[in-house]
N, C-alpha and C positions, 0 to 999 in steps of 0.2 A: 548376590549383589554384583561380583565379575560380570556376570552375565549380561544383568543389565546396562551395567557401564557398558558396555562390548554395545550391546543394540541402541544405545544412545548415542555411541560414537560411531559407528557406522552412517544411523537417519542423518544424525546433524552434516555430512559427511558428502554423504548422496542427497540430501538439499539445498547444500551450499553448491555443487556441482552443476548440479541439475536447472536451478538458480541462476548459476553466473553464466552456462552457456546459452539459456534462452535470451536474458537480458543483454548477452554479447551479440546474439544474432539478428535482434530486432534493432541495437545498435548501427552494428555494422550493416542492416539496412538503411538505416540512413546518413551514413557515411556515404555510403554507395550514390544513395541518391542527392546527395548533396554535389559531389564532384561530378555528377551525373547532367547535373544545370536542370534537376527537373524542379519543376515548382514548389516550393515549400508551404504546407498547409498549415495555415496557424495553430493550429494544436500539434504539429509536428516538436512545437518546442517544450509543450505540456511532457508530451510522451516520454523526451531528450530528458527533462527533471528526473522523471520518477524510474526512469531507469538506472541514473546515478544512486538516486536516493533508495532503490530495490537491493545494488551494488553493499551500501556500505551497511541496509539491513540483514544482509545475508554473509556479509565479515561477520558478522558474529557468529555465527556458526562454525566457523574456524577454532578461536578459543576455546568452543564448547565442544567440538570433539576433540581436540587435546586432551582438555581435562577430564574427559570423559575416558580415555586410554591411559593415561598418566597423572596417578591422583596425584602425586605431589605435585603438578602445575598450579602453579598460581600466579597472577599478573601481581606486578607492582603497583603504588601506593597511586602514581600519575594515569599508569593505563589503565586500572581499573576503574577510573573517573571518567575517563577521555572515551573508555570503550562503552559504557554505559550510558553516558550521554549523548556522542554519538549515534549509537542505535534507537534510541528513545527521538530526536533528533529526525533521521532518517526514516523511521514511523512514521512519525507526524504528519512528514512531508510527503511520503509516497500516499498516505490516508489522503491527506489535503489534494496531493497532486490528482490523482485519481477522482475521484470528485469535479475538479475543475473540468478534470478532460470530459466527464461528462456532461457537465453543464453547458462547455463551450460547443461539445456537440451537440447535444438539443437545442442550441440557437443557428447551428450551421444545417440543421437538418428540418428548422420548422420554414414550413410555407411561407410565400413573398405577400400574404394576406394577414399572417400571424402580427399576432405585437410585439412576440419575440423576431422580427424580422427587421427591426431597425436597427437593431446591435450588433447586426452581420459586419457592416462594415466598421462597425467601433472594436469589433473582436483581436485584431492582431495589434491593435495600438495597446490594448487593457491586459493582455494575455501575458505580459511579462511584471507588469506592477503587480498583478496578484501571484506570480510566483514570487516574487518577492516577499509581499507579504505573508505568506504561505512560512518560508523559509524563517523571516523573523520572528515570525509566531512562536514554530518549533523551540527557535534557540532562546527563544525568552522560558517559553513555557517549562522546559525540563531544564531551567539552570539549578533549580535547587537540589538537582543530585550531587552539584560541585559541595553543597552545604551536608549532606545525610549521607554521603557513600567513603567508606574507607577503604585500605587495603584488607585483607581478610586475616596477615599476620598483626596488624597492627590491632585489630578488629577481639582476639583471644581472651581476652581480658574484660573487656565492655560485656556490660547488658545488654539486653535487648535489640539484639543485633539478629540477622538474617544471615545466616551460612550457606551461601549460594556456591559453593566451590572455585568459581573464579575470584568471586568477589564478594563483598560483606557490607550490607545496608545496615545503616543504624536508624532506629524507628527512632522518629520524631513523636513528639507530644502529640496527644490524638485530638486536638480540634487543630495544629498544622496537619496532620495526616488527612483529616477531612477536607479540608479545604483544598488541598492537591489535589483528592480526586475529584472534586465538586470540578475544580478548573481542566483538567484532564477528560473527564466523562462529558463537560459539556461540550468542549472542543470537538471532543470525536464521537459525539450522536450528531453537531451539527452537518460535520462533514459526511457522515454515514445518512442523514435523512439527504440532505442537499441530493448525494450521487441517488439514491430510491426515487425521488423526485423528478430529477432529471430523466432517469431511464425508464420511468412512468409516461414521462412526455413522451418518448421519444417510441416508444413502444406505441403509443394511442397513436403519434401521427405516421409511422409506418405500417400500422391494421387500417388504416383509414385509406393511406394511398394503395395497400393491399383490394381492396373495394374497388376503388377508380378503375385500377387495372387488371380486373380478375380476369375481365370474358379474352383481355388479351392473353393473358398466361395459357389460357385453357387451349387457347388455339394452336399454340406455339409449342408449350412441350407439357408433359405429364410431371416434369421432375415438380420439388417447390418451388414455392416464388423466391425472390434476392428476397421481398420484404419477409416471408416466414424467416427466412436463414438469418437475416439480420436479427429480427426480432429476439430468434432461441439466442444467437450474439450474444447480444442485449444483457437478456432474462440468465444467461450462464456465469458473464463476466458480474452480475449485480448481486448475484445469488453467493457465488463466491467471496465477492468481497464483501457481504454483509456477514456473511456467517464468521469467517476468519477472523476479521478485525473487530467483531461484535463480543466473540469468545475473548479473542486478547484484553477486550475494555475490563470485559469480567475480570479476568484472571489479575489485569493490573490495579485495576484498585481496590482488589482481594488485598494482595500484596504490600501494597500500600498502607494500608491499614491495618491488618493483621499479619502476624507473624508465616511466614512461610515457609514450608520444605524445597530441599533441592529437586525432588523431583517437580513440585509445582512449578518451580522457578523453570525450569526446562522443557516445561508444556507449554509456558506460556513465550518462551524465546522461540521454542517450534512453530508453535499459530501463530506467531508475527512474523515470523518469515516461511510461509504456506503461502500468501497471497504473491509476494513479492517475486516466490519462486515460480509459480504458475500464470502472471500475468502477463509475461510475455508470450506465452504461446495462444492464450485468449485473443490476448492484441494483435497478433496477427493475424488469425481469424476474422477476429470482428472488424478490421480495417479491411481487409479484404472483399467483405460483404457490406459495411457501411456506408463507405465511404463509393459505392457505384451507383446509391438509390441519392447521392447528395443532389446532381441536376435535374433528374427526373423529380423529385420529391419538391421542388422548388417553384 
């Protein structure tokens, strides 16, 4: 049982690291390019969210290896509300955010012939009301943790409670249980099919401009094209985030609804911050190759 504590406090440990240094450096990319006076592309500010929101998902991973080397850790009655919600919170948001940036790039990257090409220029005016509402959503959507989560000393005593080691969920009556996840699962297949959708499009119309410009490619160099490199982009950052966030849906409204063990509970704090921890270095990849087929592709 040591042992395992030991290897769960290590992973959480080395992916909260691992975590905060990618989503620092793709930051402080654009810090850089901010005092830099270079242009800012309207989903620069999508990006700027979800790497807060990546931030305060992968604080939790902090807690969890503590308690994972020091069983007597236990957060108090306020932080273990404020921490839980928060990261559910900051989920939501990096799921929503994510999403968005896709969407806004399949409108940034479809053809000046397309019907998505009208909303090019509607893009950085709408780009900030919908993080907004992105943001609202979260903090409406998980406020009933402030109602079902205790501290876990106060928690000894009660039934049907969840002994998660930092903290202690008290199961609600099971058609509220249902209905949370009914509101939680449809939230995030919405934002999960939207980002599929998007990167559907946007894969069809870079094999398409792939076409237009093959016999050039061919002449010029043997390597791939931008459009394959983008594509795999594409197809790597969509595959990750479906699988990641799709596992976590499982695991949370497993949880939600039935009783759980700590190790569930800690598989499922892991796969929600998997995506967050690996998204930065995808992001700059796929910006990198993206964002150079945007003129030509237009």
């Amino acid at each position: 049982m040591a042992s395992r504590d030991t290897v769960e406090g290590i992973f959480f440990l080395s992916q909260t690291a691992l975590g905060i240094l990618g989503n620092s450096a793709l930051l402080c990319c654009f810090i850089i390019a901010d005092f830099s006076g270079i242009r800012v592309k309207p989903t620069d500010l999508i990006v700027k969210h979800l790497v807060w929101a990546n931030f305060i998902v992968l604080c939790r991973g902090i807690p969890q290896s503590i308690a994972a080397f020091d069983q007597t850790y236990y957060l108090d009655y306020v932080s273990c509300k404020l921490a839980l919600y928060l990261h559910r919170v900051a989920r939501g948001v990096s799921l929503s955010s994510t999403s968005l940036l896709s969407f806004f790039q399949a409108i940034t990257i479809s053809p000046s012939n397309s019907r998505w090409a009208q909303f090019k220029p509607r893009a950085p005016r709408i780009i900030g009301p919908f993080l907004g509402l992105c943001w609202a959503l979260a903090l409406l959507l998980y406020i009933f943790i402030f109602v079902y989560t205790t501290d876990i000393r106060g928690g000894r005593n009660v039934t049907g409670i969840q002994d998660f080691g930092i903290c202690t969920v008290i199961n609600s009556e099971k058609l509220i249980s249902i209905l949370i996840v009914i509101l939680i699962a449809t939230n995030d297949v919405i934002f999960l099919g939207l980002m599929m959708l998007s990167s559907g499009y946007m894969v069809f119309i870079l094999l398409k401009h792939k076409q237009r410009v093959q016999h050039i490619h061919r002449s010029l160099s043997p390597r791939s094209s931008p459009e394959t490199r983008a594509t795999q982009s594409i197809l790597t950052l969509v595959c990750c985030f479906v699988i990641f966030y799709a596992t976590s849906v499982v695991f949370t409204s497993y949880m939600t609804v039935h009783e759980g063990s700590r190790w569930l509970f800690n598989t499922d704090a892991a796969m929600a911050a998997c995506f967050p921890a690996l998204c930065p270095f995808l992001l700059i990849r796929h910006y990198a190759s993206f964002f150079r087929l945007c003129c030509t592709s237009s």
